[in-house]
NUMAR-147797 format. One record per atom (N, C-alpha, C, O, CB): x, y, z; residue in three letters. Coordinates in steps of 0.02 Angstrom, whole numbers, plus 50000, padded with zeros to 5 digits. Atoms other than C-alpha are relative to their C-alpha. Glycine has a CB too. Layout:
N
XYZALA...
***
This chain:
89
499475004450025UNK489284967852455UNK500635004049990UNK500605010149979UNK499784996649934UNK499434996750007UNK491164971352442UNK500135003549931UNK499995000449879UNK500504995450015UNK499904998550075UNK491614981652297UNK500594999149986UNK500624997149928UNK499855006449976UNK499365003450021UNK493504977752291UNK500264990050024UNK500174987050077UNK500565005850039UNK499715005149998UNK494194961652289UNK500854999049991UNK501195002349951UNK499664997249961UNK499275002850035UNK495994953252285UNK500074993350004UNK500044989350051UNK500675002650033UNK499925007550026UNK496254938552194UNK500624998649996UNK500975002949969UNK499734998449934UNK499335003849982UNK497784929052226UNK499944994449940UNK499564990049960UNK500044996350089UNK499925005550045UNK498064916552052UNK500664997749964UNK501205000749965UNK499575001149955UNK499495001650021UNK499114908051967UNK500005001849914UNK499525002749877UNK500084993050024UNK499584997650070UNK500134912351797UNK500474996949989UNK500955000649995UNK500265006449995UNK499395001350005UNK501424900951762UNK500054999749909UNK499655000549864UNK500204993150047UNK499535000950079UNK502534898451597UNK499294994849943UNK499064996449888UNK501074992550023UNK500185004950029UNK501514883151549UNK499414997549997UNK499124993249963UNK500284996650015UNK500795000549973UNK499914885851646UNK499635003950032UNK499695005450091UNK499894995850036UNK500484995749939UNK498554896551690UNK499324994350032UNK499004989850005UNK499525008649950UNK500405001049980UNK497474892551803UNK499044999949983UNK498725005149977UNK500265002650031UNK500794999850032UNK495614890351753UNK499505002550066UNK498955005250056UNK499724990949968UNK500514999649951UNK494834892051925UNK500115008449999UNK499645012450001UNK500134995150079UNK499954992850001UNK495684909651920UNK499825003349966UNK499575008949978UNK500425002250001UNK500634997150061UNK494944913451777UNK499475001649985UNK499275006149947UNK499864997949968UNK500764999549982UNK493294910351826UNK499785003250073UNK499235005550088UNK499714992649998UNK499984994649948UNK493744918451996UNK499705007049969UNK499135009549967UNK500805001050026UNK499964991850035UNK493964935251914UNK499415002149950UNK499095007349954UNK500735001049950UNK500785000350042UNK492534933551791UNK499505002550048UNK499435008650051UNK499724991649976UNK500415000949946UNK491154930251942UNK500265007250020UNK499935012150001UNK500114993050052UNK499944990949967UNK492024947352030UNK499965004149946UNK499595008749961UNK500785002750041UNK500174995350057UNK491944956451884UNK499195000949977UNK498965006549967UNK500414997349938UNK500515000649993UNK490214950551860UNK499455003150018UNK498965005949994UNK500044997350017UNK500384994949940UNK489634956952011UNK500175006450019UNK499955009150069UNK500024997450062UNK500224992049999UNK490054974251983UNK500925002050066UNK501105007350091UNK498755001650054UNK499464997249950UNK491784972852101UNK500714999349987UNK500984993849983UNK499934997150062UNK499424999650012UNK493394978052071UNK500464996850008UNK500584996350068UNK500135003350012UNK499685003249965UNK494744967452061UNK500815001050014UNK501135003049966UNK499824994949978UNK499244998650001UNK496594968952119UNK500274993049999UNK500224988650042UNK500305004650068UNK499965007550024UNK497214954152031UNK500964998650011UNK501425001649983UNK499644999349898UNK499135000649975UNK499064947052112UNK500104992549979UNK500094987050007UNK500215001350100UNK499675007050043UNK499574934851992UNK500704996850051UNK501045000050090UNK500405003249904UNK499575002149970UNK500754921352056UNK500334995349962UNK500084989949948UNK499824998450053UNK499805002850086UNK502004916151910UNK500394994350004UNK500444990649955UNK500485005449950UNK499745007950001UNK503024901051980UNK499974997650036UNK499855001250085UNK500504997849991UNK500385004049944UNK502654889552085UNK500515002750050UNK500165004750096UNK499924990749994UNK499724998749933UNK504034894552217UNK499485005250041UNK499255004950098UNK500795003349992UNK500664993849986UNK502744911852211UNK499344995650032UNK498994998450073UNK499685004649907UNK500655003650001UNK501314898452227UNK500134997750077UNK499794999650125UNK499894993349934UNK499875001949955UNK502184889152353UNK499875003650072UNK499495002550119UNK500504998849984UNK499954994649935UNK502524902252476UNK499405003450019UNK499225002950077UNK500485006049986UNK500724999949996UNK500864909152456UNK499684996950048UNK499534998850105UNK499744997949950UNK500335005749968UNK500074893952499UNK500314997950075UNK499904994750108UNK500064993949949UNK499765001349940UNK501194891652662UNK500105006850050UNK500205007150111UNK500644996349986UNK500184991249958UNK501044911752714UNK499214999950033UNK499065002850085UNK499995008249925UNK500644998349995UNK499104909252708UNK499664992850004UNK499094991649983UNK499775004749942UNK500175008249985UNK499044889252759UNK499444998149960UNK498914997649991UNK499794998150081UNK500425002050043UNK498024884252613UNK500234997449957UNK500844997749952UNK499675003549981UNK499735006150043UNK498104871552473UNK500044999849941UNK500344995949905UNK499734994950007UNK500194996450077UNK497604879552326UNK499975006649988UNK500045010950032UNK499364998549977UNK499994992850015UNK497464894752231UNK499474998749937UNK499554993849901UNK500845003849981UNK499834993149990UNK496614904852167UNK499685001650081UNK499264997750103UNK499635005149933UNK500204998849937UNK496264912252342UNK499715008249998UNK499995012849969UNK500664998650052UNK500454991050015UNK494964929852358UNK499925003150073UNK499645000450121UNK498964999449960UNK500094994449929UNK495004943052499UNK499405004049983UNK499465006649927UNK500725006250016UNK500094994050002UNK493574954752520UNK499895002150051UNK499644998450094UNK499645001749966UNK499994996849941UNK493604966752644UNK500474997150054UNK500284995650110UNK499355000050023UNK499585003549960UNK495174959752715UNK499924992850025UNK500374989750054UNK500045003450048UNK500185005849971UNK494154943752751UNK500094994249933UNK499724993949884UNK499195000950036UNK500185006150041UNK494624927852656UNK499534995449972UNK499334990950009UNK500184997350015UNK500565001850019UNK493394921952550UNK500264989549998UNK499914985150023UNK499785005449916UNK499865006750037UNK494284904052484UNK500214999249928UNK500595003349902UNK499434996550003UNK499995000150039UNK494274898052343UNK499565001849919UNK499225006949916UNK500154997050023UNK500564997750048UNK493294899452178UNK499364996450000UNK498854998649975UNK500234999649932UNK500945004749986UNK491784884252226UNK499845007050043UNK499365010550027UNK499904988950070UNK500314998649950UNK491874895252395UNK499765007749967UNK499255010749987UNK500474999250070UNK500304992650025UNK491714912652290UNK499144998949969UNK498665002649979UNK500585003449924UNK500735002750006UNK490144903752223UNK499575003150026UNK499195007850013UNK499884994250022UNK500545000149939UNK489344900852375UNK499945004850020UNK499365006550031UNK500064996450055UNK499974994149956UNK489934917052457UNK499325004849950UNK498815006649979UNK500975004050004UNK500284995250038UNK489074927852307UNK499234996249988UNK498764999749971UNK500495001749930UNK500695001650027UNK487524915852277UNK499695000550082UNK499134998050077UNK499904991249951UNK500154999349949UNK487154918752468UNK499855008450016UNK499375010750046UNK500484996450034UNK500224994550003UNK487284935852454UNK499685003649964UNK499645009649975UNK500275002050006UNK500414998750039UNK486194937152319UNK499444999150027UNK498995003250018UNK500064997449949UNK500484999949975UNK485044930152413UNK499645003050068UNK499085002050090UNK500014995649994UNK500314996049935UNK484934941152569UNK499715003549997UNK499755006549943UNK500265002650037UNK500774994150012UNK483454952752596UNK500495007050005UNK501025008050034UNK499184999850087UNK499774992750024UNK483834970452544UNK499715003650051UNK499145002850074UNK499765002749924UNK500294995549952UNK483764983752664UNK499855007849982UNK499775013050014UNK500444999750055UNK500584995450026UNK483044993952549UNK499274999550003UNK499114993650009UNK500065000349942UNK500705003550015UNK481004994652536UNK499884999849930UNK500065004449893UNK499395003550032UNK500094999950068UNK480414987952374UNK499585006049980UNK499455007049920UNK499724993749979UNK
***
């Protein structure tokens, strides 16, 4: 599994984000570092979202590869929990 992450969320004046919240939690969780790039007004949000054609935020990279969002950080990490170890028990 990736050990760094970058989380792309939002921070504004009036509102944080909750999914980002629970983004960063979940990577922290799992033991992986995060480089956390807050995005504090929506123009920041905006542009974002039209640099990286997506509709929401928070948005997670690891290993350069776009994960999604925070359902899809879910799935990504409860999938890789479940892959066989290529260690022997």
């Amino acid at each position: 599994m990736a050990e760094e992450a970058i989380l792309y969320r939002m921070i504004l004046p009036d509102h944080v984000c909750p999914f980002g919240v629970r983004a960063k939690a979940l990577l922290e969780q799992h033991g992986m570092t995060v480089d956390d790039r807050i995005l504090r007004t929506r123009e920041e949000v905006d542009a974002f979202e039209a640099e990286h054609q997506v509709e929401t935020t928070p948005q997670i990279f690891l290993n350069g590869e776009r994960i999604g969002g925070c359902d899809d950080l879910e799935i990504y990490l409860a999938q890789s929990s479940d892959a066989p170890s290529d260690s022997p028990s």
